[in-house]
C-alpha positions as CSV (number, residue, x, y, z in Angstrom):
1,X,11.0,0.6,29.4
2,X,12.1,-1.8,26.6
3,X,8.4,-3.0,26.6
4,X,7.5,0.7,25.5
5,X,9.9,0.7,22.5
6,X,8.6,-2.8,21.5
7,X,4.8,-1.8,21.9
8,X,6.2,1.8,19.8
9,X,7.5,-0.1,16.9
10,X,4.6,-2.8,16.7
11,X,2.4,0.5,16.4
12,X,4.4,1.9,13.3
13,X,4.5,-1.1,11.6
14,X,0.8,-1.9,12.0
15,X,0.3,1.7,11.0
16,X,2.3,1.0,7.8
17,X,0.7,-2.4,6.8
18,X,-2.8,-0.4,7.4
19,X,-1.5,2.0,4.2
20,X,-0.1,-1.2,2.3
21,X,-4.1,-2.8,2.5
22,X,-5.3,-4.2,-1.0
23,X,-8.0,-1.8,-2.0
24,X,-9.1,0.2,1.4
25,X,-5.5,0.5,2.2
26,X,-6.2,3.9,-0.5
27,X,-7.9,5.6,2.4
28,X,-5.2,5.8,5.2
29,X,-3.0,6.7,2.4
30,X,-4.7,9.6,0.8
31,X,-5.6,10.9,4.7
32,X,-1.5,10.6,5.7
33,X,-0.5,12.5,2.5
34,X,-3.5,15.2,2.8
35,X,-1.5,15.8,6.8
36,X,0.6,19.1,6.9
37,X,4.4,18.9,7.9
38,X,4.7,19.7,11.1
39,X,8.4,20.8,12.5
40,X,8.7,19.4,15.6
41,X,8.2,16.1,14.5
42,X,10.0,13.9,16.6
43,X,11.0,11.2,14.2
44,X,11.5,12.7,10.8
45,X,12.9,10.1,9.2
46,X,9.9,7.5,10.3
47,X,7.3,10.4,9.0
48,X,9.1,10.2,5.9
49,X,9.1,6.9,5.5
50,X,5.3,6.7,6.1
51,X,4.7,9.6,3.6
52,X,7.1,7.9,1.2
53,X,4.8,3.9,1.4
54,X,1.4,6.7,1.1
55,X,2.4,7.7,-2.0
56,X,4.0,4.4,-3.2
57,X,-0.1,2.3,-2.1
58,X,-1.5,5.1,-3.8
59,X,-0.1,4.7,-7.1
60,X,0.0,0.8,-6.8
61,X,-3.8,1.0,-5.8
62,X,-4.9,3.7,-8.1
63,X,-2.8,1.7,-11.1
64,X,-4.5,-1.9,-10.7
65,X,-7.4,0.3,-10.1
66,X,-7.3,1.7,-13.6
67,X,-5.8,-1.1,-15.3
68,X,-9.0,-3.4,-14.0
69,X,-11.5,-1.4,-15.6
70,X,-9.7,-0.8,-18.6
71,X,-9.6,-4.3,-18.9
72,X,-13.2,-5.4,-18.0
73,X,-14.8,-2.6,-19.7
74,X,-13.0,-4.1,-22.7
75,X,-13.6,-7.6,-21.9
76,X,-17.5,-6.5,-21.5
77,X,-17.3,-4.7,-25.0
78,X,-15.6,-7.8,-27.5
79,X,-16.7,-11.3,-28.3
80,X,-16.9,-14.7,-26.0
81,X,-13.1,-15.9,-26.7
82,X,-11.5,-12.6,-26.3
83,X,-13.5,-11.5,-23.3
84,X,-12.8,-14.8,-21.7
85,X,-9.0,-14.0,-22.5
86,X,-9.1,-10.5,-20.9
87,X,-11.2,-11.3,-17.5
88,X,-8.1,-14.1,-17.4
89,X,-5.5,-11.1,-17.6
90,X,-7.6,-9.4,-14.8
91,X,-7.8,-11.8,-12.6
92,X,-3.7,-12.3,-13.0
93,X,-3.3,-8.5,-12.5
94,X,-5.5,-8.6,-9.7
95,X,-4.1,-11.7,-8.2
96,X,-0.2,-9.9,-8.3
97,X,-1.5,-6.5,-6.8
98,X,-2.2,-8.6,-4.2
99,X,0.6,-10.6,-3.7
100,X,2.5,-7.4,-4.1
101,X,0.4,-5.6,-0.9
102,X,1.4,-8.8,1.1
103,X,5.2,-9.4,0.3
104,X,5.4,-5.1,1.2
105,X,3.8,-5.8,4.4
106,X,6.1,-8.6,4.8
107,X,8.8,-6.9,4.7
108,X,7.9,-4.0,6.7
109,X,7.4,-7.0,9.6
110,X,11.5,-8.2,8.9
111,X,13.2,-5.3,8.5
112,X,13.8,-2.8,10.7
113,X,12.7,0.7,10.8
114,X,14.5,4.0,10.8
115,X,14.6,5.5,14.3
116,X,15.9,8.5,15.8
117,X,16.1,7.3,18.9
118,X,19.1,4.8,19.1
């Protein structure tokens, strides 16, 4: 029986690292926030939770997203020196989303998630 909680709470956290996924990670996100609450939801505080990192990828996603081709669109539209400079701030953005999408699904590996069932 243990085996079946352990096998439960790998699932939810590989489900939650899915949302956290630099750049396609925008698709499991927009398809969980685009679900209906349903009331007999088991483990309301889990559903929250995965609602809650939805919305939080989306924004981080559609941000970088926005800031990226603000910045090469720019970069593509000025001279040699100041393009260079701007590509460079691009790839440091880029580089922190990143890091960012991998330190969240880090920690959703070491901590512990809610559960209703204790």
């Amino acid at each position: 029986m243990n085996e079946d909680r352990f096998a439960d709470t790998k699932l939810m956290r590989l489900q939650l690292c899915l949302y956290l996924l630099p750049v396609v990670g925008i698709l499991p996100s927009l398809w969980q926030l685009r679900q209906p609450d349903q009331p007999g939801w088991a483990d309301h505080e889990y559903h929250r939770q995965r609602r809650r990192l939805s919305r939080r990828s989306l924004q981080l996603t559609l941000g970088w997203l926005c800031l990226y081709l603000l910045l090469w669109g720019t970069g593509q539209g000025t001279g040699e020196l100041a393009g260079f400079r701007l590509m460079y701030l691009n790839g440091l953005i880029s580089t922190g989303y990143f890091l960012v999408c991998l330190l969240w699904m880090g920690r959703i590996f070491f901590q512990p998630l809610p559960s209703a069932k204790k």
